[in-house]
C-alpha positions as CSV (number, residue, x, y, z in Angstrom):
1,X,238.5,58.2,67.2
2,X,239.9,61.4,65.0
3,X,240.7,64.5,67.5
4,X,237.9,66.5,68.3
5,X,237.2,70.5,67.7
6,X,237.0,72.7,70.3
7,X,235.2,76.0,70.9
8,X,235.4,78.3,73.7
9,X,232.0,79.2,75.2
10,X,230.8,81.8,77.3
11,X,226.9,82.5,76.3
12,X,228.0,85.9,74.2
13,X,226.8,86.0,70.9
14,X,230.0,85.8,69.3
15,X,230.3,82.4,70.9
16,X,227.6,81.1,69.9
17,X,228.3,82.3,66.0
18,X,231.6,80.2,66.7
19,X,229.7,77.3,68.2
20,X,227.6,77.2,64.6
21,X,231.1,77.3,63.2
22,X,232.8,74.6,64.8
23,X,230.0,72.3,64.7
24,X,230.2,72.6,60.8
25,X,233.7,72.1,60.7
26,X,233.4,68.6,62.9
27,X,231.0,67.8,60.4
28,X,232.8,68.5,57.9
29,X,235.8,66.3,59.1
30,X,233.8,63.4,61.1
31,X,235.2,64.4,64.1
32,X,233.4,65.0,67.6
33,X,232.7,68.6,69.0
34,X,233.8,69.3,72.6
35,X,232.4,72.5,73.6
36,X,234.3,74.2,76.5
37,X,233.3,76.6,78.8
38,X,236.2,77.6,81.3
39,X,235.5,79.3,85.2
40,X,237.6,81.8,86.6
41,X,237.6,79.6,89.9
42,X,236.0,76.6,91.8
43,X,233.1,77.5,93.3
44,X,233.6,75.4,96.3
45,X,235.6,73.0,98.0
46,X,236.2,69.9,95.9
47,X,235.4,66.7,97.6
48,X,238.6,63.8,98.1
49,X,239.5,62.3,94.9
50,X,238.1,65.1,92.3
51,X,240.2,66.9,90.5
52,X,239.7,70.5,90.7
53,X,239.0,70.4,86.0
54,X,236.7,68.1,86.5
55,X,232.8,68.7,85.8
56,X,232.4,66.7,89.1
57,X,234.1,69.0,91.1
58,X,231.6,70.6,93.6
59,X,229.8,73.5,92.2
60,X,230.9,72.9,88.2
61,X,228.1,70.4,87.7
62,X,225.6,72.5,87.8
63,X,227.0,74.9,85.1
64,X,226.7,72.2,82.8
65,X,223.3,72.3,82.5
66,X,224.3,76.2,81.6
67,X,225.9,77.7,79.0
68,X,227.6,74.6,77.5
69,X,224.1,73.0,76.9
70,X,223.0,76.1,75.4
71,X,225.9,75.8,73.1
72,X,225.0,72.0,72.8
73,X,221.2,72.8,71.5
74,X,222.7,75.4,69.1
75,X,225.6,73.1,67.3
76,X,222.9,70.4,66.8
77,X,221.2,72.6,65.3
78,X,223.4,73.4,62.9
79,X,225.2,70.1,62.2
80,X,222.4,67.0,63.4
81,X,223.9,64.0,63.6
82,X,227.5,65.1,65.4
83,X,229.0,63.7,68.3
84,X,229.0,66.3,70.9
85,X,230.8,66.3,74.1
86,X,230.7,69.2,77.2
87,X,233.4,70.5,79.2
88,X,233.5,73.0,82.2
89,X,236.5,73.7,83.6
90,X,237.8,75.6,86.9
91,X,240.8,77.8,85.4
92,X,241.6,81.0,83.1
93,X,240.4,80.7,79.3
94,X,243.1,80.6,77.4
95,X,245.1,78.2,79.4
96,X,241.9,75.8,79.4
97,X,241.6,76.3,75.9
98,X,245.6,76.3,75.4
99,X,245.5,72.7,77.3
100,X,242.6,71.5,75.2
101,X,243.8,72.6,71.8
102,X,246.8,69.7,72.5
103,X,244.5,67.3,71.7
104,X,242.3,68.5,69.4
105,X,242.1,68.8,65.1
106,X,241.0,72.5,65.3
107,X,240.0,75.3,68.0
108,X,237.4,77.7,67.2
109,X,236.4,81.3,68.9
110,X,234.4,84.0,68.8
111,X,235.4,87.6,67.5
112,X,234.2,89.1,71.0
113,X,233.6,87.3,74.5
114,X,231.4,88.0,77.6
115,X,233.1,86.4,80.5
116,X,236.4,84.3,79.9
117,X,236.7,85.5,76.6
118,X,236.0,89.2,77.6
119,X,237.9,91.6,75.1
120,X,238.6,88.7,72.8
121,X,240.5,90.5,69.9
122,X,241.1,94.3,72.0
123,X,243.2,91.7,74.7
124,X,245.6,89.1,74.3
125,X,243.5,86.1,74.1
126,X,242.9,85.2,70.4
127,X,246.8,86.4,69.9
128,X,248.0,84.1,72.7
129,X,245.7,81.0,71.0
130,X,247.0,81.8,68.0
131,X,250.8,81.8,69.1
132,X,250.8,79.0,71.8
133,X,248.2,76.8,70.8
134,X,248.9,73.3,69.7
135,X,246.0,73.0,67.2
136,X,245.4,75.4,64.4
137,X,243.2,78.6,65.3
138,X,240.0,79.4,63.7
139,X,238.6,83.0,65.2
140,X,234.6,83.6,63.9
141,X,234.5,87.2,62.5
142,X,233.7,89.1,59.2
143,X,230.3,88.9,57.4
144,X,227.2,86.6,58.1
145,X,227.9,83.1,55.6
146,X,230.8,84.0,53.7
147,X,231.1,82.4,50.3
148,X,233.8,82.5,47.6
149,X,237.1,80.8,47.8
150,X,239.7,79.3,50.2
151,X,242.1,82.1,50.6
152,X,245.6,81.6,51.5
153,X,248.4,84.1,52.6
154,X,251.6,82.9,50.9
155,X,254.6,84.5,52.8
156,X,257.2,82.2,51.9
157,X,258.5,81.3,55.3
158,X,259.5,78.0,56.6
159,X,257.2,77.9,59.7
160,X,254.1,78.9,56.6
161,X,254.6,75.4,54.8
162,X,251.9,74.6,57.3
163,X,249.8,76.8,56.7
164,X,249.7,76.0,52.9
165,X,249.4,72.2,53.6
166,X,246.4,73.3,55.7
167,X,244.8,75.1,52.8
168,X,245.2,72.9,50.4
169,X,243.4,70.3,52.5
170,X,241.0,72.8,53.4
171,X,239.9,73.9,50.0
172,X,239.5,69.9,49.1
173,X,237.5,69.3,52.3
174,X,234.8,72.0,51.0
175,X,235.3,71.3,47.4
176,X,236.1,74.9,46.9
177,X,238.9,76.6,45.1
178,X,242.2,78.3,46.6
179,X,243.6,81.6,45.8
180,X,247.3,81.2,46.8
181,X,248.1,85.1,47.4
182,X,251.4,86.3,47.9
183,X,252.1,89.9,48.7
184,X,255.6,91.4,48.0
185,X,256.9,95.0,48.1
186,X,260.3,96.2,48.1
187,X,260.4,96.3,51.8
188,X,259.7,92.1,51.3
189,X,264.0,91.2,51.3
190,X,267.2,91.7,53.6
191,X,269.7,93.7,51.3
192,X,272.5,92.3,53.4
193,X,273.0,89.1,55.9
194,X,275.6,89.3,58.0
195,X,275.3,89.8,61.9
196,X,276.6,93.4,61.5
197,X,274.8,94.6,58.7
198,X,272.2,97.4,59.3
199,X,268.4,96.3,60.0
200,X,267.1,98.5,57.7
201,X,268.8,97.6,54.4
202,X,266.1,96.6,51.6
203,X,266.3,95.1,48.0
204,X,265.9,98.0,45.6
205,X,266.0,95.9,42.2
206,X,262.1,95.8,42.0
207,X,262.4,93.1,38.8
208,X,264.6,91.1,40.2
209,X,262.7,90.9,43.4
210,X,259.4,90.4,41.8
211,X,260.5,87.6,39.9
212,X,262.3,85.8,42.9
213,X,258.4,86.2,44.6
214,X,256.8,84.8,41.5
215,X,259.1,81.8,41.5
216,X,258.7,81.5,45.3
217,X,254.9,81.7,44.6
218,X,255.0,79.1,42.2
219,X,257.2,76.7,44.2
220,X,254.8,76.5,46.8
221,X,251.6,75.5,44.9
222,X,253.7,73.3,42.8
223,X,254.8,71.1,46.0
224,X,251.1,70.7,46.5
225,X,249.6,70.5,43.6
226,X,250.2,67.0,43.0
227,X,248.7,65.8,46.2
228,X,245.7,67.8,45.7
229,X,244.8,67.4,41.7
230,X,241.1,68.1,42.6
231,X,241.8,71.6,43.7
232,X,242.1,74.3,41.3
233,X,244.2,76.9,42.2
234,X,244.5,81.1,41.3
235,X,248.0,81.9,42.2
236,X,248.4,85.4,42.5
237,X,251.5,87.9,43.1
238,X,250.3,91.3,44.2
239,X,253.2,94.3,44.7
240,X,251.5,96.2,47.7
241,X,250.8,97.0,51.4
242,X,250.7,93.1,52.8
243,X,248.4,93.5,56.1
244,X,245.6,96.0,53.5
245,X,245.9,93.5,50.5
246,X,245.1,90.7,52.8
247,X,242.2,92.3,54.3
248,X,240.8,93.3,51.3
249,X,241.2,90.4,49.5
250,X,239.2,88.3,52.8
251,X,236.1,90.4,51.3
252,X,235.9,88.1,48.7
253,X,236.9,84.7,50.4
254,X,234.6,82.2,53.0
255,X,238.3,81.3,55.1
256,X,241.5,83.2,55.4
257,X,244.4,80.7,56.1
258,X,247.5,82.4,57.3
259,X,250.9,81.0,58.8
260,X,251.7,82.0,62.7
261,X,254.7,84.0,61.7
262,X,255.8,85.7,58.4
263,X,258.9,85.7,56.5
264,X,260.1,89.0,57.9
265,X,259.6,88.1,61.6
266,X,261.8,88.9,64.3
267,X,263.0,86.2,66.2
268,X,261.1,85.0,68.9
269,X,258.0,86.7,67.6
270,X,255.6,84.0,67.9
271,X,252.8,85.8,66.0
272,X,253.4,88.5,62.8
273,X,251.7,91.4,62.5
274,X,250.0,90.4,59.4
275,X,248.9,87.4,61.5
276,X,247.3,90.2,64.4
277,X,246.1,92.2,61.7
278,X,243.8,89.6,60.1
279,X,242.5,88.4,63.1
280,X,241.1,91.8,64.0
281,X,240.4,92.8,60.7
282,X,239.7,90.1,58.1
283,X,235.9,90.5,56.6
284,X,235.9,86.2,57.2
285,X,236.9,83.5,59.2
286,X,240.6,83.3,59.9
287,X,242.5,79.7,60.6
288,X,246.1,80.7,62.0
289,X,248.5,77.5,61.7
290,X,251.4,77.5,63.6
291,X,254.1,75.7,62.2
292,X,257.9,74.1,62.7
293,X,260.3,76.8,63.8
């Protein structure tokens, strides 16, 4: 059986707009839905031999019949015929979603939360999903049935190759095209690269620079091209503010992919800011790919 998507429930409508959204995408790869709705703490004791996760736990039973099956009536709604599965587990959100996401194909959320989920994007939750999860991160925000292209932040990094690889398979999964968009300013380069040059040193040879991000741009839909010959591609090299151009360009697009980090992250930084900005801004769904370090 092909790993399942997840999505987070916790009866807000934003939820509920990301259960519609993760039933589609199971569809859309054959795989199973688990819907998972996470409790701050058991609600009584737990009888020898159950786990405290487990739906048999005393006191989670019950909240099956809740939320999750509310979720469950909603996602067959939207995508008949899927395998469905229900989880409710005692714990806080993002680690049960964290532990999940390890064995799942893609995890979807809401843009806002009620209960586990309160303060999804003004918090740390979506960030931390989207930094620590083992499963790509799809957050449900921006207008009501987006259309247009895949739309794919290019940044050039070796930890985005995912990313790009996701797209690709993405746009070929929804037999839509891919805008591969890279964003470059004069800011985009390290002058200098030795461990005592200053931090603040930038490229100032804008042509020089501009062609290095055109061939960069071109590299990286050329190492997919092949694989993906039913995908037609708009590759396009934009000189401007990189967290704006992104944002406006998801205007136009029905999925942002982006990489977990950028090409000018510090180290350790396990999510760029261009990453943070489109999940609180982008005007569509955003899928943030964590890749290889």
């Amino acid at each position: 059986m092909s790993d399942p998507v997840i999505v987070g429930v916790d009866g807000s409508a934003s939820s509920l707009d990301a259960v519609d959204a993760a039933a589609r995408e199971a569809r859309l790869r054959g795989a199973p839905l688990r819907i998972v709705h996470a409790v701050g703490h058991q609600s009584g004791p737990v009888p020898p031999g159950a786990p405290p996760w487990s739906p048999a736990g005393h006191g989670l039973q019950p909240l099956m019949r809740g939320e999750p099956a509310r979720a469950e009536e909603r996602a067959r709604a939207a995508a008949p015929g899927i395998e469905i599965t229900r989880s409710v587990v005692a714990g806080d959100a993002v680690e049960v979603l964290e532990i999940a996401s390890r064995s799942a194909a893609l995890a979807v959320v809401g843009s806002r939360g009620l209960t586990g989920f309160s303060g999804l994007l003004l918090g740390s939750t979506a960030v931390h999903l989207a930094a620590h999860g083992q499963c790509p991160l799809m957050v449900v925000r921006g207008r009501p049935d987006p259309s247009g292209p895949v739309l794919l932040a290019v940044d050039g990094s070796p930890a985005g190759e995912a990313a790009v690889d996701f797209a690709f398979a993405e746009a070929a999964l929804r037999g839509a095209p891919l805008v591969a968009l890279h964003v470059w300013n004069t800011c985009s380069e390290r002058a200098y690269e030795g461990p005592g040059d200053p931090l603040t040193a930038v490229v100032t040879d804008a042509e020089r620079l501009r062609e290095a991000e055109q061939q960069l741009l071109d590299r990286v839909v050329a190492d997919r091209q092949a694989a993906y010959p039913q995908v037609t591609v708009e590759r396009r090299l934009v000189r401007s503010r990189i967290r704006a151009t992104l944002i406006e360009a998801s205007g136009k697009a029905q999925l942002m992919v982006a990489g977990a980090r950028g090409h000018g992250g510090f180290t350790g930084l396990l999510l760029g800011s261009a990453s943070q900005a489109l999940l609180h801004h982008a005007d569509c769904p955003v899928i943030v790919v964590r890749g290889k370090e």
